[in-house]
Residue, then its C-alpha position, 0 to 999 in steps of 0.5 A: x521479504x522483498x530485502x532477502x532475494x538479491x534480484x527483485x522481481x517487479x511485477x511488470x515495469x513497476x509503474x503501478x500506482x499505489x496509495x499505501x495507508x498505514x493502518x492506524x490512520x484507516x482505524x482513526x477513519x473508522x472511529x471518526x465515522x462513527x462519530x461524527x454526523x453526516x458519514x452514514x452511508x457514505x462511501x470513503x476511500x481511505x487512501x495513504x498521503x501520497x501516491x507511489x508506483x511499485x517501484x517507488x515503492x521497493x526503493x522506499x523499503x530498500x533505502x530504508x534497509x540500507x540494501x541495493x538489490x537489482x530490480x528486474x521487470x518482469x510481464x504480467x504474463x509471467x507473474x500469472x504463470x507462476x501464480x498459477x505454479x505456485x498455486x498448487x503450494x500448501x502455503x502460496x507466496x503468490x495468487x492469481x488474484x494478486x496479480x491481478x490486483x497489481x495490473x491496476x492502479x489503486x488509488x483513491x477515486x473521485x466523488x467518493x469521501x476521503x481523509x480530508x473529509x474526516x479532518x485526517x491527514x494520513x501518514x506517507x510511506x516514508x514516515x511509517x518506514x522511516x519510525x521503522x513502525x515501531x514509534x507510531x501509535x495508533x491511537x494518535x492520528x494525525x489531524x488537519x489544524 
């Protein structure tokens, strides 16, 4: 979506820090839980290979489009107006709670199991982007050796 608009919209200056995970590696996560011992009823955070701000982010899809788009930082105050407009959509492109969510860092935590603990090393955005989705299987997760 963002590749359509020749303006991209960041939401604030675009420094919010994301960890995105691809699904494939969250899946192999959940298959290991249920494996191995010692991981009931402990709390993991599964969290992709590297950290990234939002506009890292956009660049990353972008580059992979081949695209320029100007990026024009926008304030939070903003995005929750037009989440409150858009709100009233029978189909929202945007909510409140999204936001809200993008305000915040989102990152892995500490004290708190992660892919190493489960011997996974999770895939970056540039790999996932870069196979363009359509080459990774799920079903062949990456492993610690």
């Amino acid at each position: 979506m963002v590749t359509r608009f020749p303006i991209i919209p960041l939401f604030g200056r675009g420094e919010t820090r994301l960890q995105p995970v691809y699904v494939g590696d969250v899946a192999a996560a959940v298959r290991r839980c249920i494996e191995m011992p010692g991981t009931a009823g402990r709390m993991f955070e599964l969290g992709g290979g590297t950290v990234y701000t939002y506009r890292q982010c956009i660049d990353l899809v972008l580059e992979q489009k081949g695209s320029k788009r100007m990026k024009i930082p926008l304030p939070f105050s903003l995005w929750h107006l037009l989440a409150a407009l858009l709100g009233r959509l029978p189909q929202l492109p945007l909510n409140r709670d999204q936001v809200i969510l993008m305000e915040n860092d989102n990152v892995v935590g500490n004290n708190v199991g992660t892919f190493r603990d489960l011997d996974i090393a999770p895939r970056s955005l540039e790999s996932i982007i870069g196979n363009g989705m359509r080459h990774t299987n799920i079903h062949s997760s990456p492993t610690r050796k």
